[in-house]
PAZAPA-4460 file (N, C-alpha, C; in steps of 0.05 Angstrom, whole numbers, plus 32768, in hexadecimal, padded with zeros to 4 digits):
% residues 224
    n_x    n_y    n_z   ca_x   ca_y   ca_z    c_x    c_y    c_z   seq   type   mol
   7EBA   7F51   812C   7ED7   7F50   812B   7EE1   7F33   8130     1      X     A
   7ED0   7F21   8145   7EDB   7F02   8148   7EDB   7EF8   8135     2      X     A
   7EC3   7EFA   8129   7EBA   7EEF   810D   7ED1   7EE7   80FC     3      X     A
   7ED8   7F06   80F3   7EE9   7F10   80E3   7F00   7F06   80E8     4      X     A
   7F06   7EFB   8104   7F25   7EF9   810D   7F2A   7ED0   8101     5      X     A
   7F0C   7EBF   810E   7F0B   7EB2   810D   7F11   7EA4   80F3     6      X     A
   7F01   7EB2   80E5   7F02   7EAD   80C3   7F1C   7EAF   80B6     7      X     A
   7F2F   7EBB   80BF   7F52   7EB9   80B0   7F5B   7EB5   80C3     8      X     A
   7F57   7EB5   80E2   7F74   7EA0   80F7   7F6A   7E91   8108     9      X     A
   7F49   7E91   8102   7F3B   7E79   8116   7F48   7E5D   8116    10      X     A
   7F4D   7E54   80F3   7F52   7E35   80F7   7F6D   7E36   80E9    11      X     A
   7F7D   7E29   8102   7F9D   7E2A   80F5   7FA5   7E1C   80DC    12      X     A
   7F92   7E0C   80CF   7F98   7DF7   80BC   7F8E   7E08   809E    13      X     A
   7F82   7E21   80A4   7F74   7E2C   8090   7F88   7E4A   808B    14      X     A
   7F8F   7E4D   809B   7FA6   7E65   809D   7FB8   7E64   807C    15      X     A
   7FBF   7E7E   8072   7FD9   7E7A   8067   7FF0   7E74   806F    16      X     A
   7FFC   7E5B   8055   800F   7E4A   8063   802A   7E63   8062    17      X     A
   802D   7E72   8057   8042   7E86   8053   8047   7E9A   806D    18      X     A
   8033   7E9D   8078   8039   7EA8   8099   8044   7E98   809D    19      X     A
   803E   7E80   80A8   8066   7E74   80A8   8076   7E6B   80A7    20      X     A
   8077   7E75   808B   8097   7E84   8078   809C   7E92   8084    21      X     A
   808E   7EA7   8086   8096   7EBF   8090   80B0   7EBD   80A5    22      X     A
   8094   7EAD   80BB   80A6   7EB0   80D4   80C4   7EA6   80D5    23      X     A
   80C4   7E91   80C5   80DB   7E7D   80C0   80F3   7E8D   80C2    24      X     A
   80EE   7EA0   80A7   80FA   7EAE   809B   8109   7EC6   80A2    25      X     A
   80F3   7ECA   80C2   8101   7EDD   80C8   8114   7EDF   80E5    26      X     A
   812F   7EE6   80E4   8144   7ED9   80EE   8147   7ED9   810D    27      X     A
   8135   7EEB   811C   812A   7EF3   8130   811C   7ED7   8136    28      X     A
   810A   7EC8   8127   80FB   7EBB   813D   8107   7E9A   812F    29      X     A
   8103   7E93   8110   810A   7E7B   810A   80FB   7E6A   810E    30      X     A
   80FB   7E52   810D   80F0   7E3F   8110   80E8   7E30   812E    31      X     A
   80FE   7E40   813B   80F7   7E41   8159   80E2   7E50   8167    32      X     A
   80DC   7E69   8166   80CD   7E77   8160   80B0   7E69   815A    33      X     A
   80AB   7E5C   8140   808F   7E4D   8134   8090   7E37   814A    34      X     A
   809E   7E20   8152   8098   7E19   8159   808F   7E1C   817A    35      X     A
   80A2   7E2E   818B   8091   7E37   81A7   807E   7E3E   819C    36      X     A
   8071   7E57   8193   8056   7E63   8190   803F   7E4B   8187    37      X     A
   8040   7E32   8173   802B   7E21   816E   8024   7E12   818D    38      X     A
   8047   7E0D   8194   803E   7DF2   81B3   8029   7E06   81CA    39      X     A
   8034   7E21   81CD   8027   7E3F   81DB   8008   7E34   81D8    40      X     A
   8003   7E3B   81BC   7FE8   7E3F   81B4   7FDA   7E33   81B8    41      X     A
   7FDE   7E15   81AB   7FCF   7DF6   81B2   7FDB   7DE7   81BC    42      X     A
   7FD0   7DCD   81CA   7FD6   7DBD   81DE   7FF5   7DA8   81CA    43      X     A
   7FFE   7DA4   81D8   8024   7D9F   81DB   801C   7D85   81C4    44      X     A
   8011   7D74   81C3   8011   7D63   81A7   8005   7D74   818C    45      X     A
   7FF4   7D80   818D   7FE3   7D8B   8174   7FFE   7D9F   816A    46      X     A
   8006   7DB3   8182   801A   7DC5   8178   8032   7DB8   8168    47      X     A
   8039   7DA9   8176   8050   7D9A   816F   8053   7D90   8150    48      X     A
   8037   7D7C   8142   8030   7D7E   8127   802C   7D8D   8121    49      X     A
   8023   7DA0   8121   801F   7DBB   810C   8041   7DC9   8106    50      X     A
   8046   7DC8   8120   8066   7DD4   8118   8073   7DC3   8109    51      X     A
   806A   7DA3   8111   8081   7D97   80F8   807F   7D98   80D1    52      X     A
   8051   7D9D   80D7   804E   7D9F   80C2   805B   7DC0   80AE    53      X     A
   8059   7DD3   80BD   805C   7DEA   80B2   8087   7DE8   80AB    54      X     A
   8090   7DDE   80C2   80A7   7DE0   80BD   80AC   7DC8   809A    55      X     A
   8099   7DB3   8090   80A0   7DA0   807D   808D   7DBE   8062    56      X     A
   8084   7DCB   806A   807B   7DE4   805C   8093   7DF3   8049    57      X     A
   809C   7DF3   8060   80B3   7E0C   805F   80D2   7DFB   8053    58      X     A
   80CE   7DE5   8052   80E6   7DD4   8044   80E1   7DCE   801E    59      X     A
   80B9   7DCD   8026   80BA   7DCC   800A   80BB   7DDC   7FF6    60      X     A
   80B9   7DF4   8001   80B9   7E0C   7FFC   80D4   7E12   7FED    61      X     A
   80E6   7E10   8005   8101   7E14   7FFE   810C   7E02   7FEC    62      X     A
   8102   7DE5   7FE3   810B   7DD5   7FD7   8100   7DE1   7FAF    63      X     A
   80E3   7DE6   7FB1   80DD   7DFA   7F9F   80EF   7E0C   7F93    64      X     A
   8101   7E24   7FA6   8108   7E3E   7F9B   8126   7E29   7F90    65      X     A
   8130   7E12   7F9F   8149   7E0A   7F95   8149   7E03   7F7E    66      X     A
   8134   7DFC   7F75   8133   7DEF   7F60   8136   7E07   7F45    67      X     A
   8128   7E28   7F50   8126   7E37   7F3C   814B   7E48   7F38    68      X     A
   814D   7E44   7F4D   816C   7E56   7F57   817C   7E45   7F3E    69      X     A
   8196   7E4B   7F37   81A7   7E3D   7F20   81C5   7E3D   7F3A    70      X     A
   81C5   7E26   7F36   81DA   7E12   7F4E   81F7   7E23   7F46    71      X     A
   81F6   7E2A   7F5E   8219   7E2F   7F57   8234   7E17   7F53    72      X     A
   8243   7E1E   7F3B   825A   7E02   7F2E   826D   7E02   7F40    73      X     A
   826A   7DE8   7F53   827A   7DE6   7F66   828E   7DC4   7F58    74      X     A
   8290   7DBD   7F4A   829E   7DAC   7F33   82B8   7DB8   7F3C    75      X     A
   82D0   7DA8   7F3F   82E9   7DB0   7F36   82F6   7DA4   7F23    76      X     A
   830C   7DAF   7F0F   8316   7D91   7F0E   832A   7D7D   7F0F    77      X     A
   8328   7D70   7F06   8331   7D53   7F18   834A   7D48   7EFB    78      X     A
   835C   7D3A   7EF5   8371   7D30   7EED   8376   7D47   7ED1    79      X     A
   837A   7D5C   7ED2   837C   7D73   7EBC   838F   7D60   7EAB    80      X     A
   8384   7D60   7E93   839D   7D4A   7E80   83A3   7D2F   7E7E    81      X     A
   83A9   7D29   7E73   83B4   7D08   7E72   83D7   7D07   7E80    82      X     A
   83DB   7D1F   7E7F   83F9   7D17   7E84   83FF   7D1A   7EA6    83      X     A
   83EC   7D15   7EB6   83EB   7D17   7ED2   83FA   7CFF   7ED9    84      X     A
   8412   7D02   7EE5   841C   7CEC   7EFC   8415   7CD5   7F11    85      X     A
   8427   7CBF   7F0A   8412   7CAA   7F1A   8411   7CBC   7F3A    86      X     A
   8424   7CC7   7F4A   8419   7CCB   7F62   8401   7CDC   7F6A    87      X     A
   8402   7CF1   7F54   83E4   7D02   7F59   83CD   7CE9   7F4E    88      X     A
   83D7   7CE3   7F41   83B5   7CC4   7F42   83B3   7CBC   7F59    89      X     A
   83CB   7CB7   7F68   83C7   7CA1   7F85   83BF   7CB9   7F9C    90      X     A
   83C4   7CD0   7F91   83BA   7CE3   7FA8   839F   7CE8   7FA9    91      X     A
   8390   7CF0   7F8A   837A   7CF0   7F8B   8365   7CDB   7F94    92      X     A
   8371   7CC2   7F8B   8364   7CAD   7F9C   8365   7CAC   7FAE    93      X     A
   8374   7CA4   7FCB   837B   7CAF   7FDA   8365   7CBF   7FEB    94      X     A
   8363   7CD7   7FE1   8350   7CEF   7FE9   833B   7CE3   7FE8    95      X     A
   832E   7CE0   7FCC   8317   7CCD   7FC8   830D   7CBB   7FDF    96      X     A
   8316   7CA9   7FDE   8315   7C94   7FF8   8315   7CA9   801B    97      X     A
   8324   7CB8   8017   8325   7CC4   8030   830A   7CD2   8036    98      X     A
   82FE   7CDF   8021   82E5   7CF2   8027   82C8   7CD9   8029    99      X     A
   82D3   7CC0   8014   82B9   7CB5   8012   82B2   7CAA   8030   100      X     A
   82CE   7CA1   803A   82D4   7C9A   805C   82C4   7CA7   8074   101      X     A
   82CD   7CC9   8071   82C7   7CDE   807B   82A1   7CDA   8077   102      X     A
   8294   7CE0   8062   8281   7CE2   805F   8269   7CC6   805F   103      X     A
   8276   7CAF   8068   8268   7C97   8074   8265   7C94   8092   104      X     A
   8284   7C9D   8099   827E   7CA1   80B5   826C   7CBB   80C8   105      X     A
   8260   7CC1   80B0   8253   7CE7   80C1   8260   7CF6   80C7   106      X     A
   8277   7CFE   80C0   8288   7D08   80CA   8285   7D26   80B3   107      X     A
   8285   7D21   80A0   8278   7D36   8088   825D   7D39   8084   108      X     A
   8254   7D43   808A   822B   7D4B   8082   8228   7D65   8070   109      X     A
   821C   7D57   805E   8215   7D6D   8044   81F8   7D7B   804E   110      X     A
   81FA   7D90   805E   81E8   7DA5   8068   81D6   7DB1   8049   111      X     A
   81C1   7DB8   8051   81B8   7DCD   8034   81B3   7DE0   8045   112      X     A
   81AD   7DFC   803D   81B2   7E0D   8045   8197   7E1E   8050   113      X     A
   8181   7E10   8053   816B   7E14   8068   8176   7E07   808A   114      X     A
   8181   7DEF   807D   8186   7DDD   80A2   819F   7DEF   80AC   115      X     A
   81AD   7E01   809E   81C9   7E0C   80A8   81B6   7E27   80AE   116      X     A
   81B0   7E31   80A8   8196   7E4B   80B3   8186   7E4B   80C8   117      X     A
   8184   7E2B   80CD   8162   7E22   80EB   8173   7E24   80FD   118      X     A
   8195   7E15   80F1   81A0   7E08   8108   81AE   7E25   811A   119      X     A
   81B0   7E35   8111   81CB   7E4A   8116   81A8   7E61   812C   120      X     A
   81B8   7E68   813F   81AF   7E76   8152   81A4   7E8E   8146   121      X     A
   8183   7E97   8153   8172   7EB5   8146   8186   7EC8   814A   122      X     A
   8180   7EDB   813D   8190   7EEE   8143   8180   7EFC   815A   123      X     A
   8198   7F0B   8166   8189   7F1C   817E   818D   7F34   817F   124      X     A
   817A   7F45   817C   8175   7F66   817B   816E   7F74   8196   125      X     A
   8180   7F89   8198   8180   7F95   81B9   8160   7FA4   81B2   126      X     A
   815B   7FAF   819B   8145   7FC7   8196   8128   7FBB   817D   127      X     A
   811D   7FCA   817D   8108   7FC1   8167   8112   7FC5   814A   128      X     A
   8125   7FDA   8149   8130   7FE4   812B   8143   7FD2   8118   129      X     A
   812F   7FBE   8118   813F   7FA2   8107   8137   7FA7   80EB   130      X     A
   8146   7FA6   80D5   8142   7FA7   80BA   813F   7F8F   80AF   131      X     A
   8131   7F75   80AE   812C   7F61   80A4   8141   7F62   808A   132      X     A
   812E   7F6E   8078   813D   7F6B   805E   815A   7F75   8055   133      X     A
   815F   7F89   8068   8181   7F8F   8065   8188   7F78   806D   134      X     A
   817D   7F60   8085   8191   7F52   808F   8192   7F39   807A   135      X     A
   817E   7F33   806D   817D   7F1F   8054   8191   7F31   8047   136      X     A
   8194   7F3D   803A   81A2   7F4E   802A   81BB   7F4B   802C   137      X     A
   81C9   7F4F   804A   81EA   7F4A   8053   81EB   7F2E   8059   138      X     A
   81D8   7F12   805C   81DB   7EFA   8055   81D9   7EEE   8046   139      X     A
   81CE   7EFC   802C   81CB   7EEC   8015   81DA   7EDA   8006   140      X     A
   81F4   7EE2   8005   820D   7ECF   8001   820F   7EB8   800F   141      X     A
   8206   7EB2   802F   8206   7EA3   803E   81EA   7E93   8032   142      X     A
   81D1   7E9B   8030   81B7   7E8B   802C   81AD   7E98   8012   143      X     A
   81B8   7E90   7FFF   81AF   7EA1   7FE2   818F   7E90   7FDA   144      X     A
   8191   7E7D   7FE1   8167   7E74   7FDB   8168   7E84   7FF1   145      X     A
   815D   7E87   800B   814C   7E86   8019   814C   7EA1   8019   146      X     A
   815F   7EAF   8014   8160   7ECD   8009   814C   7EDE   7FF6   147      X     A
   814C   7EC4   7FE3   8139   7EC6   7FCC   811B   7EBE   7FD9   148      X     A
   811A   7EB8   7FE4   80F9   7EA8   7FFC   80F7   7EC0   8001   149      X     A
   8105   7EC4   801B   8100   7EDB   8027   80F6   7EF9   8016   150      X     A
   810A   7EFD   7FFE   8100   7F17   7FF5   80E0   7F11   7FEC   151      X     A
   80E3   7EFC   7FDE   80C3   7EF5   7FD6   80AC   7EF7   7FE2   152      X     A
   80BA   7EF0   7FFD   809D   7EE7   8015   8096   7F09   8022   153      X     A
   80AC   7F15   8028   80B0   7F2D   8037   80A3   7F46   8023   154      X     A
   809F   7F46   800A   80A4   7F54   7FFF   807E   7F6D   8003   155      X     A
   807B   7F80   8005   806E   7F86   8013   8050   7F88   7FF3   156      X     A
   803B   7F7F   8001   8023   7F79   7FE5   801B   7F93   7FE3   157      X     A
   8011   7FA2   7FCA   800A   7FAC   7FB7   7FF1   7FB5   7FC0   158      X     A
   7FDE   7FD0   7FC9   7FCE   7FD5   7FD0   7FB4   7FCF   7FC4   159      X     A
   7FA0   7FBC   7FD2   7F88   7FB9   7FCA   7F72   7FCC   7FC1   160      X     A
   7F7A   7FEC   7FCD   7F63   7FFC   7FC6   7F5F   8001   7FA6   161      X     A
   7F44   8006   7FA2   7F3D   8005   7F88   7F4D   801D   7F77   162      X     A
   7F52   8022   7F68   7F62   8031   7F52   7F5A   8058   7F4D   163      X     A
   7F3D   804D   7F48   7F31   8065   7F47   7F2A   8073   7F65   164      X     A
   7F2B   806F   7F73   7F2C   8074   7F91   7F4A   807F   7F98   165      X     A
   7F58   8072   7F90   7F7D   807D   7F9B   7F84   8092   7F86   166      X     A
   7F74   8096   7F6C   7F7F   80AD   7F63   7F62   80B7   7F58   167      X     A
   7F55   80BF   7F5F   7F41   80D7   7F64   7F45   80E2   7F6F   168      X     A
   7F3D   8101   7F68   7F45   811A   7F72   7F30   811F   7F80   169      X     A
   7F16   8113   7F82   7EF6   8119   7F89   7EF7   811A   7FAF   170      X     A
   7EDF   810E   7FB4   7ED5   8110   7FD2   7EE0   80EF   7FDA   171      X     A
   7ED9   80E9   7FEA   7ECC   80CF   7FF3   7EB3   80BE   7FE4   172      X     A
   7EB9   80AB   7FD6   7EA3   809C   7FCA   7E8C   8092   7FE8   173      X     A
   7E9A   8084   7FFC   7E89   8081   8014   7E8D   8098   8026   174      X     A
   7E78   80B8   802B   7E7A   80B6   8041   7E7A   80AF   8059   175      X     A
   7E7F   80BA   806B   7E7F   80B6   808B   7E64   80AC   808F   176      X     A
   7E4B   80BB   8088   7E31   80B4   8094   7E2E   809B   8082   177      X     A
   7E2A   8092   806B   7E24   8074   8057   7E38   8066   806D   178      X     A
   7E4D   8068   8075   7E60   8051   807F   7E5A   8046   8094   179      X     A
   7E4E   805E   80A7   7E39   8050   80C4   7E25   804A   80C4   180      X     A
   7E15   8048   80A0   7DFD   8042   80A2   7DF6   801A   80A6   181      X     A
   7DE8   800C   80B8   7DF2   7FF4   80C1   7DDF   7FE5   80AE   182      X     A
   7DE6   7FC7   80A4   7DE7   7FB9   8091   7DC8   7FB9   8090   183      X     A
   7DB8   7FB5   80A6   7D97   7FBB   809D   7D8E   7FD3   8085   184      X     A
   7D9D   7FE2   809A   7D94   8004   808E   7D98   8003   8071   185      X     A
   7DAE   7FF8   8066   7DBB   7FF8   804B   7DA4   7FE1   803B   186      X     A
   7DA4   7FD6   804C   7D91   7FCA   8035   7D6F   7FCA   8031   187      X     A
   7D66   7FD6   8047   7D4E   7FE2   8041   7D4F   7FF8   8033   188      X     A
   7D5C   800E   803D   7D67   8016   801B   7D69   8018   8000   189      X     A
   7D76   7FFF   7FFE   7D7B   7FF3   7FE2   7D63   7FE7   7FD3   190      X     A
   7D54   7FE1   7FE3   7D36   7FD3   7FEC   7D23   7FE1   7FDD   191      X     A
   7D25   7FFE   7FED   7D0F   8011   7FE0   7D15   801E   7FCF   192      X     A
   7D33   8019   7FC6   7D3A   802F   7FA7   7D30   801C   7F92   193      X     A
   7D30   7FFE   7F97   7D22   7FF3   7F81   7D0B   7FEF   7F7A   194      X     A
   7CFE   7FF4   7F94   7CDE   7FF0   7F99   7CD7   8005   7F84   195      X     A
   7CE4   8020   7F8F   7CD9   8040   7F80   7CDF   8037   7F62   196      X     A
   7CF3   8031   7F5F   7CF9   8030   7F42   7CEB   801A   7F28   197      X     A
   7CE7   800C   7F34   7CCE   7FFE   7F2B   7CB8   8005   7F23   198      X     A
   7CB0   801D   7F37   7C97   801D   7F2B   7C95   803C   7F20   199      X     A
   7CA7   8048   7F1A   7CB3   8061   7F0D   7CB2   8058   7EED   200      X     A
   7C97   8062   7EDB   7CA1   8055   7EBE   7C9F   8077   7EAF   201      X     A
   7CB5   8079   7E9D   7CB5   8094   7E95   7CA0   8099   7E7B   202      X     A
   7C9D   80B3   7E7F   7C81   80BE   7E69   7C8A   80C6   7E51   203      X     A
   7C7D   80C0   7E49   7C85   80D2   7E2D   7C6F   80EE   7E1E   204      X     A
   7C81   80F7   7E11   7C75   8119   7E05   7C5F   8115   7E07   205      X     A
   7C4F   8103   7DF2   7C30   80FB   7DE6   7C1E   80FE   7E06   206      X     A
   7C2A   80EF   7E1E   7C19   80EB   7E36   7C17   810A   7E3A   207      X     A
   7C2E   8114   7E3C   7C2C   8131   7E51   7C17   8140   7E3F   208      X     A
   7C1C   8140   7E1E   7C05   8156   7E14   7BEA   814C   7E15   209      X     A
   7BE1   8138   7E1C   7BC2   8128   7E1A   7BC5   8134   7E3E   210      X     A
   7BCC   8136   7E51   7BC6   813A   7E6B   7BC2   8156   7E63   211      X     A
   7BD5   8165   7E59   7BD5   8188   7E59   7BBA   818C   7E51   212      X     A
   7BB4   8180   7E35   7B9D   8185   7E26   7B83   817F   7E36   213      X     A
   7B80   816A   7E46   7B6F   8168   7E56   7B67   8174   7E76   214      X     A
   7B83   8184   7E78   7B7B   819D   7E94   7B76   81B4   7E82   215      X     A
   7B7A   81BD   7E65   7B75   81D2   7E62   7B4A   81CC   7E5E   216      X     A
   7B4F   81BD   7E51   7B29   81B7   7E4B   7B21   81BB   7E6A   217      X     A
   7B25   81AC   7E7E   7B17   81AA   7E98   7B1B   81C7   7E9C   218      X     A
   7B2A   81D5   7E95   7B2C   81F3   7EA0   7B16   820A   7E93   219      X     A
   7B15   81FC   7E7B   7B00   8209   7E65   7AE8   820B   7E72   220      X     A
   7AE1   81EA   7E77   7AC6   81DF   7E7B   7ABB   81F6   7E9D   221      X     A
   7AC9   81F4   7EA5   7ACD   820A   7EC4   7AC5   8220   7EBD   222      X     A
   7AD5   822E   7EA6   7AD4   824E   7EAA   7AB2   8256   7E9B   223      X     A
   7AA6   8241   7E91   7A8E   8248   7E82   7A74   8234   7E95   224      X     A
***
């Protein structure tokens, strides 16, 4: 079972990068969340890069789905007509100058809408009976990519069992006793079904009547 454990969460660098997404994603823990649990796990510098690396994960990610999403037309417009008045020109300018003002001094920051999601407090649940995806669902308007992340990432995978196994009406292809038989056993086994079979070559008619014909003579030769 260590084996087993080691081989998909032994080495953090080998992990799927989408666990976490996951976590990111989900509104309970966030990005805060990933990062206590890495510094937890490993020593306070190692943790610390991995969280920054997984968090530059999760940006490119999101930078990805923006690209597929179709931008909402946020355009207005601006001097409708030629026959607009000199004071609405001096107003619009005006404004102009006022926002370019506003937005040199930092005073305006064009957020995207992953850093308005990290920044805003987990949600907090009194009970375990949290619906993830209802809650993407009643935010979607608020985080329409990460909405789209989320259903993607959350979305629950498609069962691995083989086909003919989930709809056969039969027994068990492995029973109970083959399943505890332990990896030696199975293959000494397998060992001697080939050994036997090998040296199993099938007869034909002609052999069996030359053997028959030759116990009936020896039987002859006896009775006289």
């Amino acid at each position: 079972m260590k084996e087993k454990y080691d081989k998909y969460w032994g080495d953090v660098n080998k992990m799927n990068k989408l666990i976490y997404v996951v976590v990111v994603v989900e509104p309970r823990y966030k990005l805060e969340f990933l990062e206590f649990a890495l510094v937890e796990e490993y020593e306070n510098e190692i943790g610390w890069k991995l969280a920054n690396d997984k968090k530059l994960v999760v940006k490119e990610l999101f930078q990805e789905y923006k690209k597929t999403c179709q931008p909402k037309s946020t355009q207005t417009q601006v001097n409708q007509g030629q026959s607009s008045n000199k004071s609405s020109r001096i107003q619009s300018a005006l404004g102009e100058r006022f926002m370019r003002q506003k937005m040199e001094s930092g005073e305006v920051e064009s957020k995207c809408e992953l850093d308005v999601y990290l920044k805003e407090s987990v949600y907090v649940t009194k009970n375990d009976e949290f619906d993830i995806l209802k809650w993407w669902k009643v935010n979607s308007s608020r985080f329409p990519i990460l909405a789209q992340l989320a259903r993607d990432e959350l979305a629950i995978p498609i069962s691995t069992v083989a086909s003919e196994s989930t709809f056969s009406t039969g027994g068990r292809v492995l029973d109970p006793y083959r399943s505890s038989l332990s990896p030696k056993v199975v293959e000494g086994l397998l060992c001697a079904q080939d050994w036997l079979r090998s040296y199993t070559r099938p007869k034909t008619i002609e052999e069996d009547f030359e053997d028959l014909e030759k116990f009936e003579e020896g039987i002859l030769i006896l009775n006289f």
